[in-house]
N, C-alpha and C positions, 0 to 999 in steps of 0.2 A: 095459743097457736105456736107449733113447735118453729124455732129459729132455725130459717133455711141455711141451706150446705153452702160456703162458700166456694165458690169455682173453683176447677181446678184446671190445669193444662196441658187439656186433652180434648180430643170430639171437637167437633167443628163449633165455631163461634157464633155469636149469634152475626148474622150478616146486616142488620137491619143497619145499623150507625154508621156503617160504610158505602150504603146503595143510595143512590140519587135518588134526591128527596121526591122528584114525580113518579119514581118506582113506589120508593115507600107508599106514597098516598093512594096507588093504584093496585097495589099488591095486589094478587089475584081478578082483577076487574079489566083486563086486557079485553075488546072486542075484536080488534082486528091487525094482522101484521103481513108486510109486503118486506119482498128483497130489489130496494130499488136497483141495486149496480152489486158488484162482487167486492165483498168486505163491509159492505153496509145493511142494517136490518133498520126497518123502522117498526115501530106499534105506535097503536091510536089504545087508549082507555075507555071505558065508557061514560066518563067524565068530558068525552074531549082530548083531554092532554093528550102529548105527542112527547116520543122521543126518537132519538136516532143513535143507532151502535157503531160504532167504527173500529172495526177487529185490523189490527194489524202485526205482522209475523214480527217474533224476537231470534235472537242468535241462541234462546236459551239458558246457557251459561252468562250471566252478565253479571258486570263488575258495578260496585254503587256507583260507578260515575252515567252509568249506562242506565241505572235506575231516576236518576235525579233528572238526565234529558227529558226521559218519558215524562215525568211526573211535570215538570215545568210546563212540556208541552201540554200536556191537561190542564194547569191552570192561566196559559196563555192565551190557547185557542178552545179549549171545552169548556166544562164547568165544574172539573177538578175533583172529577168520579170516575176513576179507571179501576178493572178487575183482570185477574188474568186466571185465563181457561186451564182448563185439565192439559192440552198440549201447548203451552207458556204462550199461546199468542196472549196481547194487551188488550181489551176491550174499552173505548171511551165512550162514554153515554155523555149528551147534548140535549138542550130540551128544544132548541132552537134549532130547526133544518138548515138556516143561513150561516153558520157554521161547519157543516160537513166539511165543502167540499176546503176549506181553509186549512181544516184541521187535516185532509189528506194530503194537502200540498203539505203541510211544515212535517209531517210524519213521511212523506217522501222523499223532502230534501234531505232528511236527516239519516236515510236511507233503508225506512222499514217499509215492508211492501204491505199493501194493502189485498186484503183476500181472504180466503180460505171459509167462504161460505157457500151455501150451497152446494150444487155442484161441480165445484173445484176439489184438489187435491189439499185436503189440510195438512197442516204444520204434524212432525210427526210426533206420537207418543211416545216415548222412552224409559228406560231404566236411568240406575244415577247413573252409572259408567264407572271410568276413572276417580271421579273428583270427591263423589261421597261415598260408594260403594267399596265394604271392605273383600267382596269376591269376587270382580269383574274378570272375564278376558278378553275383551273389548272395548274401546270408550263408546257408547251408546251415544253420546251427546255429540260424540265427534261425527258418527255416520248420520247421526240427525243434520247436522251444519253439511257438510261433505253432500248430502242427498238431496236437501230442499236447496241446495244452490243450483243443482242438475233442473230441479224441475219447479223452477224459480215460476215461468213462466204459467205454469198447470197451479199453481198457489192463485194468483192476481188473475185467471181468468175462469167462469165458467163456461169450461167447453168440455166436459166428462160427461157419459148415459147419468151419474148420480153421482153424491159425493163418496170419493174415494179416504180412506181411514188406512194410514200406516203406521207400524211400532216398530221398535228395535228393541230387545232386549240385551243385553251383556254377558248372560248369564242364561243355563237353558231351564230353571227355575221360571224364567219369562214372565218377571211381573210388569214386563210390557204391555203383557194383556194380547186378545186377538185383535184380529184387524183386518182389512180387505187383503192390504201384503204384509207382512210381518218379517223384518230382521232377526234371526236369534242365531246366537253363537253355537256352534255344533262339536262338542267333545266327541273324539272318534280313539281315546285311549282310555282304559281304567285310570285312576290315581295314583300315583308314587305315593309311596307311604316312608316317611322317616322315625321306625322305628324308636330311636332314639327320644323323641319327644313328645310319643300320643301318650305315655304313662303321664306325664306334667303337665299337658295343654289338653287336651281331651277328658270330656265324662263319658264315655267307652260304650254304656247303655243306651245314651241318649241317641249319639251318633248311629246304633245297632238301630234303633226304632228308624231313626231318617231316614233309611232307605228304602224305596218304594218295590222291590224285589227282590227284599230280604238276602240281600249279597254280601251284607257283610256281615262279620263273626268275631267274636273276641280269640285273641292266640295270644303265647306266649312267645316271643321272638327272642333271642340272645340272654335269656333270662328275666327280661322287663316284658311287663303287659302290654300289649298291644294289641293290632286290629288286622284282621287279613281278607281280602276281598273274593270272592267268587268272581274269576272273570268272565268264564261261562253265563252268569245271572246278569252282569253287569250289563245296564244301557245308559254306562257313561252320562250319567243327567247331571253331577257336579254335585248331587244335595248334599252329600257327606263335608266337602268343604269347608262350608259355612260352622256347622260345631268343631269340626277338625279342622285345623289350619294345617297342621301335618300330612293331609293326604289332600296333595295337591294333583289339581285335576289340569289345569289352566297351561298349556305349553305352547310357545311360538310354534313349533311346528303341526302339532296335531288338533289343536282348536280351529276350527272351520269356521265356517259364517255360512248357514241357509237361509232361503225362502220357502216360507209358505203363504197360503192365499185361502182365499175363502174366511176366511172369521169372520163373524157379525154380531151383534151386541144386543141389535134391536129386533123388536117384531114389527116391525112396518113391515107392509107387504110379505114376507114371509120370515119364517122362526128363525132365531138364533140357531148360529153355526158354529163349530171349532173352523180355524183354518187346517189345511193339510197341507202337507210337504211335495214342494214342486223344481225345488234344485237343492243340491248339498255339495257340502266341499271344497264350497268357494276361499279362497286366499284372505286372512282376516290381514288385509293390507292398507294398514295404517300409515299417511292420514285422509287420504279420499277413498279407498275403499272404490275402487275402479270395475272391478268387478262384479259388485255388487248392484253398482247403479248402473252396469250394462245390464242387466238381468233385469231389476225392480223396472225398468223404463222402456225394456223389451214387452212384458205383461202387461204394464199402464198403456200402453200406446196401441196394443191389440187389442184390449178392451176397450179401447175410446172409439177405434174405429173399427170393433164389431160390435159392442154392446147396443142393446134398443136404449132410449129415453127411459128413467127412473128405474132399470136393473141394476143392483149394485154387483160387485164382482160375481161374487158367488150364486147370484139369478141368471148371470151371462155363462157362467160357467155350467150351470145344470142345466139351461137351455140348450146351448153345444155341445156338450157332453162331454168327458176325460179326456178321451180319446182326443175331439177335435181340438180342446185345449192346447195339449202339446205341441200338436199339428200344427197350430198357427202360430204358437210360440214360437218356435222353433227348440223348446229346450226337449233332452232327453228324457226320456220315458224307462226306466232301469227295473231289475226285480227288488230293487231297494225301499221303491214308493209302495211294493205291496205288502200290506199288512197282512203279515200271515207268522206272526207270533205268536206260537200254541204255548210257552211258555208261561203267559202270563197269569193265567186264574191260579193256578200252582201256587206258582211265586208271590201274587198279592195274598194267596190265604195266608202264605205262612208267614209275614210280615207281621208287624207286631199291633196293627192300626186300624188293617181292612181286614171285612171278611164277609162272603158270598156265595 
């Protein structure tokens, strides 16, 4: 028998050595699960056992002193099995329901809110931002902290038609992903280009492929090789950036912050959606982003109190239509939201990637 491949450090790990041992036992054997209270899940096994989850919101960015709280709190008050979600809330599994609510009081005094299940407003998805991301023009992690303090109250209660899913991106690359409302930073200029330095920091090809509408072109400028953009083609997305650090997109004054709405991930009830663009131009005004959470909490708050029970944005949104959307928003309706770029088949043929 040939001797297996030793691991390597990459792909996700195996999960089993870190999951409470009554998951382990029960792994796939779940029969039945209720949401008693917001922030709490329980399941029953077909064994019998029981356990109980207690999802509570993080600040996100957090320092080890911030990681060793949690962790003690798990082996003070749980049973010293905590995981943390795709958007950094902490999850404690308990096998014992006489626990719960102990474990919610020491994780409230300590001042983490308990929620973001069901039909509440989860904790939001993000990019890095500032702290690990080397392209941002935003802190992502900051409008995340800045945002769910605004709608602290919409986390710790279910009173939403369904659960509402927010992201921010940093970047309009957006691997924030979609979501019900979505943050992403809005370049509204092509990139300066510093000549002097795409011969020595730039592979000149590479960059020429990145572009999604084939806008930019290899030149010669002052005698050194470099890169010159089509601003006609250009729709300011920032990709070139990232292989070029030289052609800098990123400007305190011309980098915006939108919304858009409608994304969906799942097919529950109905099919996966992109979100679309429903404000632009907003002030990337750091560090609470005031503008932004006037907007994002304008939208939430007209869905809650027009949406029916289990519509998620974008079912409340096709059910009232475009039109009425705005209408009750209050936000403007411009010839900007309509798509009507004939340019594009053009421009994606002649790109070096796509072709249709």
């Amino acid at each position: 028998m040939a001797e297996m491949r030793p691991p390597i450090e990459s792909g996700a790990p195996d999960p089993m050595p870190f999951m409470h041992p009554v998951m382990v036992k029960n792994y796939g054997k779940w029969s039945f699960h209720s949401h008693p209270k917001p922030g709490v899940l329980y399941h029953r096994a077909e064994s019998g056992d029981e356990i109980w989850t207690v999802k509570a919101g993080t600040a996100r960015q957090m320092d080890h002193y911030t990681i060793h709280e949690l962790a003690d709190i798990a082996d003070q008050y749980g049973d010293g099995f905590v995981r943390f979600t795709a958007r950094s809330n902490i999850e404690y599994m308990v096998a014992d329901g006489a626990k719960v609510e102990p474990l919610i009081k020491a994780l409230n005094d300590k001042g983490y809110p308990i929620g973001g299940t069901a039909n509440s407003v989860s904790m939001i998805a993000h990019t890095q931002g500032f702290l690990h991301c080397d392209i941002p023009a935003t802190d992502a992690s900051g409008v995340v902290k800045a945002l769910m303090d605004e709608l602290y109250d919409d986390f710790i209660k279910c009173e939403m038609p369904n659960r509402v899913k927010l992201s921010t991106s940093c970047c309009e690359i957006n691997c924030g992903g979609q979501a019900d409302i979505a943050i992403i930073v809005q370049h509204t200029k092509p990139p300066k280009i510093n000549h002097d330095l795409v011969a020595n920091v730039c592979e000149r090809p590479s960059v020429v492929a990145r572009c999604p509408v084939a806008a930019i072109r290899p030149a010669l400028v002052n005698g050194k090789p470099s890169l010159e953009v089509d601003e006609k083609k250009c729709i300011c997305c920032g990709a070139c950036f990232p292989p070029c650090p030289p052609m800098q997109i990123n400007d305190p004054e011309h980098s915006k912050m939108a919304i858009w709405v409608g994304g969906k991930n799942s097919n529950a009830r109905s099919k996966p959606t992109f979100h679309k663009l429903v404000a632009a131009g907003l002030p990337n005004n750091a560090p609470r982003w005031p503008e932004v959470a006037e907007v994002v909490k304008k939208i939430l708050y007209t869905y809650k109190e027009d949406g029916k029970p289990w519509e998620r944005m974008i079912d409340w949104i096709d059910r009232i239509g475009w039109p009425a959307f705005f209408e009750k928003t209050g936000l403007p309706f411009t010839k900007y939201h309509i798509d009507n770029w004939r340019g594009g088949r053009a421009n994606l043929n002649a790109s070096a990637h796509i072709r249709f």
